[in-house]
N, CA, C and O atoms as a GROMACS GRO file, in nm:
protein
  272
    1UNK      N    1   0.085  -0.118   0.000
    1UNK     CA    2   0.000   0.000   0.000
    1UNK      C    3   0.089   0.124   0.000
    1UNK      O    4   0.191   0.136   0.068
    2UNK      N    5   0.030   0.232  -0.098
    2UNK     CA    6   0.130   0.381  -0.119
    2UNK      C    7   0.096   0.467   0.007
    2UNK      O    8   0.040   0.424   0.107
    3UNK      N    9   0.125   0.558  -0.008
    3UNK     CA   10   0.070   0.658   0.089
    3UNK      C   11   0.006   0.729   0.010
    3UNK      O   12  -0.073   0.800   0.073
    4UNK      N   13   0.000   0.748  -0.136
    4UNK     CA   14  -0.078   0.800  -0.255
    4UNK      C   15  -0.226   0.791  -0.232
    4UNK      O   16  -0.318   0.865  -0.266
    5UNK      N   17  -0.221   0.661  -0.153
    5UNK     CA   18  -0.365   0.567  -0.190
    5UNK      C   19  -0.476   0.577  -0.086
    5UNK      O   20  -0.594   0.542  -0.092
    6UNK      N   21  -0.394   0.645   0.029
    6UNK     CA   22  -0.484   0.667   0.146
    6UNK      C   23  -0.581   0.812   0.148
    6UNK      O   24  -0.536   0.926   0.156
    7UNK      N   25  -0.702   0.780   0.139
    7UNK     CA   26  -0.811   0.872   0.115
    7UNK      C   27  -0.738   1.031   0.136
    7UNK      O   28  -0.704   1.098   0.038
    8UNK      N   29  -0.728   1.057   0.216
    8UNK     CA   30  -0.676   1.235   0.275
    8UNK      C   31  -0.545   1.225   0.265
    8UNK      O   32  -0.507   1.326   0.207
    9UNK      N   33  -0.431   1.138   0.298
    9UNK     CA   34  -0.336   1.182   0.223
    9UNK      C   35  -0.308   1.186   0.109
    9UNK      O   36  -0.234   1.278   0.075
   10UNK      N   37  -0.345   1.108   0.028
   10UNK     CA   38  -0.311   1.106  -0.130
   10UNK      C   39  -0.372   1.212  -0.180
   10UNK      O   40  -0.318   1.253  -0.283
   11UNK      N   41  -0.492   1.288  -0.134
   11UNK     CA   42  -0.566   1.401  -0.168
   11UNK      C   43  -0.428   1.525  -0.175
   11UNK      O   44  -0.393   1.605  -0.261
   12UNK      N   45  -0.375   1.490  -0.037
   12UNK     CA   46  -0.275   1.625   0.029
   12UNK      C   47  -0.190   1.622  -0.050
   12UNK      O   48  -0.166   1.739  -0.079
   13UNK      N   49  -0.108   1.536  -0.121
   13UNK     CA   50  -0.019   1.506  -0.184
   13UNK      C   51  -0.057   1.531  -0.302
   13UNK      O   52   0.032   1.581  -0.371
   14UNK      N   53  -0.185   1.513  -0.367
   14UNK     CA   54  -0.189   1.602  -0.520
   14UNK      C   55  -0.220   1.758  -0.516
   14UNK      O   56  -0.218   1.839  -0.608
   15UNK      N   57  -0.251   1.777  -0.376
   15UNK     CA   58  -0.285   1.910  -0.388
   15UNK      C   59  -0.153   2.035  -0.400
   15UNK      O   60  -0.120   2.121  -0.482
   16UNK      N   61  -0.107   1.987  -0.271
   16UNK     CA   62   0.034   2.085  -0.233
   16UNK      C   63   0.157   2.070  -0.300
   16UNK      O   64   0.153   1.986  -0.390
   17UNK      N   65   0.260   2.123  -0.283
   17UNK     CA   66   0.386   2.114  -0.336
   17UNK      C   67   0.456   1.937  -0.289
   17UNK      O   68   0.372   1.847  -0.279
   18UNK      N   69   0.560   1.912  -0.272
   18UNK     CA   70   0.599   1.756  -0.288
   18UNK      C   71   0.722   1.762  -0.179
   18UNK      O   72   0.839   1.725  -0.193
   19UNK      N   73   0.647   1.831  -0.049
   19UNK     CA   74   0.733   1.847   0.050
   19UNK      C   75   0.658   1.762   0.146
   19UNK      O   76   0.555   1.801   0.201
   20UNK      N   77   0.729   1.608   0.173
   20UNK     CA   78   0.632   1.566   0.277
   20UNK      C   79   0.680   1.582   0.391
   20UNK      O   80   0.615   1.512   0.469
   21UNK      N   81   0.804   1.666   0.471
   21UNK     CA   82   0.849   1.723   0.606
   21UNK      C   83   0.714   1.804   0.602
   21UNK      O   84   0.629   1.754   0.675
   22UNK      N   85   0.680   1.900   0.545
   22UNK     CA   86   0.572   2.040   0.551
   22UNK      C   87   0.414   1.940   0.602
   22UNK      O   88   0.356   1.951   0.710
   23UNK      N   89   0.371   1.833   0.469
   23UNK     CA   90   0.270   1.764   0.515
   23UNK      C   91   0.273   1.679   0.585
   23UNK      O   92   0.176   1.603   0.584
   24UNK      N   93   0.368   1.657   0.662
   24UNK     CA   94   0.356   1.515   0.782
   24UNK      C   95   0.336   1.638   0.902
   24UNK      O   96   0.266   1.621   1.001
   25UNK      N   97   0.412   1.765   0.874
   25UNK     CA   98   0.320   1.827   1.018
   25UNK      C   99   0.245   1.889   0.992
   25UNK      O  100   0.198   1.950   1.088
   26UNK      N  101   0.191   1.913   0.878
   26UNK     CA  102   0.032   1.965   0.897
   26UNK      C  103  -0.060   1.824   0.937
   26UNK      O  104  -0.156   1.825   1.015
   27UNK      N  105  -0.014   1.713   0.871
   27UNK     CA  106  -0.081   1.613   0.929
   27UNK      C  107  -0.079   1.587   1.083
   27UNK      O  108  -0.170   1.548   1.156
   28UNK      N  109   0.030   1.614   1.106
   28UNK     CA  110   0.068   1.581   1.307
   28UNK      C  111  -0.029   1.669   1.369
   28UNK      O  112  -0.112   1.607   1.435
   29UNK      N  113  -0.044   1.791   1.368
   29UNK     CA  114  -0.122   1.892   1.399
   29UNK      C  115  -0.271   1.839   1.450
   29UNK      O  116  -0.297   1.814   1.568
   30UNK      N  117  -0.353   1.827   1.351
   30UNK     CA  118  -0.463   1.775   1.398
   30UNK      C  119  -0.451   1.650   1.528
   30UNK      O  120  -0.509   1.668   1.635
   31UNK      N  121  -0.390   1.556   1.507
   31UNK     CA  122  -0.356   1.423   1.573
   31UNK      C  123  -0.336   1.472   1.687
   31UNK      O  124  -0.422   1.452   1.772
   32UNK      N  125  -0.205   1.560   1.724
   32UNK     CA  126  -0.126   1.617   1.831
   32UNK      C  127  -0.306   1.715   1.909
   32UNK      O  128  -0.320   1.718   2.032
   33UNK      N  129  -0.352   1.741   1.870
   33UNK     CA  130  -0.471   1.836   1.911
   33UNK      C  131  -0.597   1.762   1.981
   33UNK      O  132  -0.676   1.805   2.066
   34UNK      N  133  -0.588   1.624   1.909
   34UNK     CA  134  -0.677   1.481   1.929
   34UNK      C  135  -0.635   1.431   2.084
   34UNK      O  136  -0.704   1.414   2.185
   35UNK      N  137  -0.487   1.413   2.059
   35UNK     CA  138  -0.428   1.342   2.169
   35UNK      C  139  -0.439   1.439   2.332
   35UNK      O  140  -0.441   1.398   2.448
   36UNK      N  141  -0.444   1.563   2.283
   36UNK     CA  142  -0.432   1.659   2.408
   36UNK      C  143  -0.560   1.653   2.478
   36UNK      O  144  -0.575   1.651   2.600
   37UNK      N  145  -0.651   1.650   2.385
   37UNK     CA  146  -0.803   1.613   2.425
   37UNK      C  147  -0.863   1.521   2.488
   37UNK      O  148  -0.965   1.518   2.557
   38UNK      N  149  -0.769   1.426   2.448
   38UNK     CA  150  -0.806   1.284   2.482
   38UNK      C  151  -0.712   1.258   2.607
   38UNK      O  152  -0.758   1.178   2.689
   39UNK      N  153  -0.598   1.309   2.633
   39UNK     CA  154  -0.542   1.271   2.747
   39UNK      C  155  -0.572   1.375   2.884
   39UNK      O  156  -0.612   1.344   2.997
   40UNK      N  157  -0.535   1.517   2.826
   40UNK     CA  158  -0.592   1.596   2.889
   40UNK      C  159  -0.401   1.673   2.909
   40UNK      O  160  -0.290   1.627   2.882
   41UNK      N  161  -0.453   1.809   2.970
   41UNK     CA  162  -0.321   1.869   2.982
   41UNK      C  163  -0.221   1.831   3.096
   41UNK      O  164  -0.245   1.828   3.217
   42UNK      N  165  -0.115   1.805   3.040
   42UNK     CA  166  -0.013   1.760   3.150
   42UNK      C  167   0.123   1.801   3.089
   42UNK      O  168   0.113   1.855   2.979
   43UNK      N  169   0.273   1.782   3.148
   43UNK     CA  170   0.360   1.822   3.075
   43UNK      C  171   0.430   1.776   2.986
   43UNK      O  172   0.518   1.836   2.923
   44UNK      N  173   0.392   1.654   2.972
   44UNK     CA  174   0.394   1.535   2.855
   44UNK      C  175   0.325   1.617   2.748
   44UNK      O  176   0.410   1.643   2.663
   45UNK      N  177   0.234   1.659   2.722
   45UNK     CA  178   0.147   1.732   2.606
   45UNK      C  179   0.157   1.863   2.586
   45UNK      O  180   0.129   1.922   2.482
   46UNK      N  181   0.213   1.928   2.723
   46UNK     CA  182   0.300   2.047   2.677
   46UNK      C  183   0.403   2.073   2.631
   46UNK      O  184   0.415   2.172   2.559
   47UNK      N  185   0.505   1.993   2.657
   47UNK     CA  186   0.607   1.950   2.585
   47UNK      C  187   0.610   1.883   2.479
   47UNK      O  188   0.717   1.869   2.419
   48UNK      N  189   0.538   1.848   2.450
   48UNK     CA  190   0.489   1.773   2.293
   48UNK      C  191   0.417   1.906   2.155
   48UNK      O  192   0.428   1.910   2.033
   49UNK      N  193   0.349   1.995   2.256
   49UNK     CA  194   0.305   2.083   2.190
   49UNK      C  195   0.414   2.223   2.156
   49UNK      O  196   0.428   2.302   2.063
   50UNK      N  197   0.464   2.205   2.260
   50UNK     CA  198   0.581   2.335   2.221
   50UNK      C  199   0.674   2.244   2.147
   50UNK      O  200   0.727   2.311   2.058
   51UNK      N  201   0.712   2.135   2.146
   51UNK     CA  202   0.811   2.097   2.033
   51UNK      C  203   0.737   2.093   1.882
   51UNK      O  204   0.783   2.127   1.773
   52UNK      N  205   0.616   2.043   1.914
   52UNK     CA  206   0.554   2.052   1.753
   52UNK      C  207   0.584   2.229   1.692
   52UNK      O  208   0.649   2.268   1.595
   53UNK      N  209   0.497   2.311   1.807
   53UNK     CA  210   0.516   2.404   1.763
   53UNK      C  211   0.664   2.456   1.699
   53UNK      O  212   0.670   2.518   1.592
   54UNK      N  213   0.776   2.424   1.775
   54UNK     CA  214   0.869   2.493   1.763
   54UNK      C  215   0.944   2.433   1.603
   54UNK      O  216   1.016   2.502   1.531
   55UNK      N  217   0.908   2.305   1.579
   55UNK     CA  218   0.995   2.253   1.486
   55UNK      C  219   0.852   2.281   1.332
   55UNK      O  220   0.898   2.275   1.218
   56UNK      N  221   0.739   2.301   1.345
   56UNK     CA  222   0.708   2.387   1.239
   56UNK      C  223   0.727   2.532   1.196
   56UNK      O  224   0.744   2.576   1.082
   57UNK      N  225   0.722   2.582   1.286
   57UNK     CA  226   0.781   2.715   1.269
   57UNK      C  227   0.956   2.719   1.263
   57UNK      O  228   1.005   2.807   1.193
   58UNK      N  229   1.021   2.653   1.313
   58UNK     CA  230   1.162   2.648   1.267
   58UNK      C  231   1.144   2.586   1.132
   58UNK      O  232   1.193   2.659   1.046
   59UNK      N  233   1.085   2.467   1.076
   59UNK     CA  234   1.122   2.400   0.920
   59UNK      C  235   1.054   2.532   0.859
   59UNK      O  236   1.105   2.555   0.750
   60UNK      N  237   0.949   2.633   0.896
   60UNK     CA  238   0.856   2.706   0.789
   60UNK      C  239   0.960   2.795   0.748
   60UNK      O  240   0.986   2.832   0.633
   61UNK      N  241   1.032   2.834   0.884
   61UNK     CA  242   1.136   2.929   0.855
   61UNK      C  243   1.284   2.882   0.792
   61UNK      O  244   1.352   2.964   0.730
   62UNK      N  245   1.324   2.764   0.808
   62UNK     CA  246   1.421   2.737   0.751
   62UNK      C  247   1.364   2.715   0.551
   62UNK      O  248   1.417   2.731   0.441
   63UNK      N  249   1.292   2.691   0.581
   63UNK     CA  250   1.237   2.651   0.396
   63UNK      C  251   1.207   2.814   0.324
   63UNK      O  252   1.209   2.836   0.203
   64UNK      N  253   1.180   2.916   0.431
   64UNK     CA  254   1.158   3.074   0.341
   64UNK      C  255   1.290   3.046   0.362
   64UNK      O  256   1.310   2.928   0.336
   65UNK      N  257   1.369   3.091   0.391
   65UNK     CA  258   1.514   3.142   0.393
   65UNK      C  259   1.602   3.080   0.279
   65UNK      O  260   1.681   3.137   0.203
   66UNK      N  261   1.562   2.926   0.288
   66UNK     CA  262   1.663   2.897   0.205
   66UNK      C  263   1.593   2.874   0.038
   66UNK      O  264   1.678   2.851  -0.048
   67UNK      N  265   1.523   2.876   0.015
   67UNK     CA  266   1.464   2.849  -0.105
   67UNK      C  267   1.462   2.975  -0.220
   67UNK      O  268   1.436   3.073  -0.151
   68UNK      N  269   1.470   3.002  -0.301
   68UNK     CA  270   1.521   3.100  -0.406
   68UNK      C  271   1.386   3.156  -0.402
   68UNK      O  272   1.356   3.252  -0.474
   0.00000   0.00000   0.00000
């Protein structure tokens, strides 16, 4: 099985550019938002959330900077 082939990702993947670092965390995002809900806040999920946060906004910013 592709990852092409799976209903919403294969969608994401014809839609956007052919960066799957960018769409595996827009995909994490939702999940990571699921899990906080479902477990509830603690520092396990705060720390999970400030690293998500920090490493999309570091790749968003490393990909403007370096890209022509």
């Amino acid at each position: 099985m592709k990852t092409d082939s799976v209903p919403i990702v294969g969608e994401l993947f014809a839609a956007g550019p052919s960066d799957r670092v960018f769409d595996s965390l827009l995909l994490a995002g939702p999940l990571l938002i699921v899990f906080v809900a479902l477990v509830g806040r603690s520092l396990l999920t705060t720390l999970l959330t400030v690293s998500y946060l920090a490493t999309f906004i570091g790749y968003t910013f490393f990909k403007a900077t370096t890209e022509s």
